[in-house]
C-alpha angles and dihedrals in degrees: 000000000000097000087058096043092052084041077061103043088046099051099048096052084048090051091049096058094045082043087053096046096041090057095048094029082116094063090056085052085041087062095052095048085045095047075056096042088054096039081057094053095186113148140204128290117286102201126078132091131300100256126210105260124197105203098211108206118183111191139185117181091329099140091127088061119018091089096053083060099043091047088050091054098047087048079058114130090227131098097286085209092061086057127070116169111214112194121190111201095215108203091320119179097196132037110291098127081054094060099046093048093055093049090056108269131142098240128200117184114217129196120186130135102179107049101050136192152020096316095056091046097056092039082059102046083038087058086045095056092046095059101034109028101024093125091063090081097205114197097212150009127238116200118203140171125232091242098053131109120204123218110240087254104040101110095044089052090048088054087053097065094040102053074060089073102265128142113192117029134185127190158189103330104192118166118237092200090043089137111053092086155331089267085058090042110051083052098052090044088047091055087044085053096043089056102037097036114033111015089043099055101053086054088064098046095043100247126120117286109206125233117242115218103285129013104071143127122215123191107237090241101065080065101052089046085048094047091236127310094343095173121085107161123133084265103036093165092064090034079061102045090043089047091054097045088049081057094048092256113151113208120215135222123213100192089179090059097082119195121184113215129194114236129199114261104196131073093235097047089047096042090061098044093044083052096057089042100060089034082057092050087048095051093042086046094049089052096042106026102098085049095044091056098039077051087066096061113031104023096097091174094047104017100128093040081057082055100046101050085050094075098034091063103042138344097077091062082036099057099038091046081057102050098047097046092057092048091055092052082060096054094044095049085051091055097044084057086245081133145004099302102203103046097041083044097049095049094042085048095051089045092058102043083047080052093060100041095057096040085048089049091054095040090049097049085045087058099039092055097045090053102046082049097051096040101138110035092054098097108219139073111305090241085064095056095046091050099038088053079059092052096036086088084054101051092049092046088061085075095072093079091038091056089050094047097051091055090075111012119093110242129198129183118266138189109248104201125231123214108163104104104187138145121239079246087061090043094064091039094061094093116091127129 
């Protein structure tokens, strides 16, 4: 009976991994198109007219880091006339509509406790617009976040890519505090990894890319047709790329469009933002799923993206809760004295460690690869980059708890502070060794 019961033990854990590495076997494809999309080192088309950009801004007590922003958009190379910066205050307690306002940015204060966060925010300043600024007859939509910092050439490249037909575009998300940490820093490589490796390439192969949180440009027409900023999920970004592939919609990626983002840099600060994180994919995954899936099979236009967005969105988290809930029945039951403790210990102990060992070794040579081939364009020592691809595994393993515990815990959207003011200048001159 043991030996079958260790036999068991042995071969699920077993099943789980090749589960695991069945269901995410195309983003190792996708790493190898993506290796050829970057050899060949071609880029998007250049002609096509200066459209009128709307830079969105939702802010909340962002008044350290909300001028540095401002003052990266308006050194933009592209026709200052065609961009106007719109910056809604959401229930801010400091100055930072007075800070926006000084550096130039059309500010609306709202005030609002019961319908909270960034959603709500951009539906608001979008409703604004509409009434007040509604000859202005903007093309497209940029959404930002306070603590962002713009390349010089961000909003050209996005026009780029926009003048190509597409309608909602991400891009090049880089970290500008990439080197406080390795909490800092498994967030930045996973972003690096997220554009290079995954949204680039879908471009390439023609499927939907998904935006990220902040960095993306939105034809004014998918919000008219949306009546405003409709989502307001936990993770309204997602919610929004999985409602437009469900439409049909392909979004677009501009690599060449680069964006520095500020990342928390303590345990607590990431562990409630990674909560609601994977609260918000449950919930996005809870409302779309069905669709998501009929979309698999029926959605000839966006079926792999369907796809796509699937296991994005669960069975990761589904796979690994699993897992570890059935091994710690195991364990319980040997401690009960259902069954031989030591031997049923001792193999679910070695699967599991087997189980590490190979999950570390992918996630490290993940993040390997995406740092050799970012090299340049990671801004810290080059110590740093080598030590943080070995803690990147680590970082990501921290997830596990937060998904379980986001099975079962409440979340509600909080603000995360920034605190890193720096100029897009500071930022590249953060490499030295």
């Amino acid at each position: 009976m043991n030996s079958q019961m260790t036999t068991f033990i042995e071969n699920f854990n077993l099943l789980m991994f090749f589960l695991f590495a069945f269901m995410y076997l195309y983003q190792m494809i996708y790493m190898f198109i993506a290796f050829k999309a970057k050899k060949s080192g071609k880029h998007g088309k250049k002609e096509g007219k200066f459209n009128r950009i709307g830079v969105l801004i939702a802010a909340r007590n962002e008044e350290v880091v909300i001028g540095q922003l401002i003052k990266s958009i308006k050194a933009q190379n592209y026709p200052k006339e065609l961009i106007d910066i719109f910056v809604v205050a959401d229930n801010c307690t400091d100055h930072t509509a007075h800070v926006a306002k000084k550096e130039g940015a059309i500010v609306m204060e709202r005030f609002n406790k019961e319908l909270v966060g960034k959603g709500y925010a951009l539906d608001y300043m979008l409703k604004f617009i509409e009434k007040e600024y509604s000859h202005k007859g903007y093309d497209g939509y940029l959404v930002l976040d306070a603590d962002n910092l713009l390349d010089k050439n961000y909003i050209v490249e996005m026009n780029n890519t926009f003048n190509e037909g597409y309608r909602v575009i991400t891009s090049y998300r880089n970290s500008k505090n990439y080197d406080q940490n390795w909490i800092s820093a498994g967030y930045g490589l996973w972003f690096l990894h997220e554009a290079e490796y995954l949204n680039l390439p879908r471009m390439k192969l023609k499927n939907s890319c998904a935006i990220s949180g902040t960095g993306f440009l939105v034809k004014a027409d998918i919000f008219k047709e949306n009546g405003g900023w409709i989502h307001h999920l936990l993770t309204e970004d997602i919610e929004f790329s999985v409602s437009q592939i469900l439409k049909g919609e392909k979004i677009g990626y501009c690599r060449n469009a680069v964006l520095y983002d500020e990342q928390p840099i303590t345990f607590k600060q990431s562990w409630h933002q990674r909560l609601r994180w994977a609260k918000g994919f449950y919930q996005v995954f809870s409302t779309y799923g069905k669709r998501l899936i009929s979309g698999i099979l029926f959605n000839r236009g966006n079926r792999f993206s369907c796809y796509d967005m699937t296991m994005t969105l669960m069975p990761a988290m589904l796979i690994t809760c699993f897992s570890i809930v059935v091994n710690s029945s195991f364990y319980l039951a040997a401690i009960l004295g259902f069954i031989v403790e030591k031997e049923i210990i001792f193999v679910t102990t070695i699967s599991i460690l087997k189980s590490f060992i190979w999950y570390y070794s992918i996630l490290f040579i993940i993040g390997f690869i995406t740092t050799i081939s970012e090299w340049n364009r990671i801004h810290c020592s080059n110590w740093k980059k080598v030590m943080y691809s070995f803690t990147f595994p680590l970082f990501m393993f921290t997830y596990i708890p937060i998904a379980i515990v986001a099975l079962f815990k409440k979340v509600e959207w909080k603000p995360i502070a920034h605190t890193v003011s720096k100029s897009v200048e500071e930022v590249l001159e953060n490499v030295k060794n």
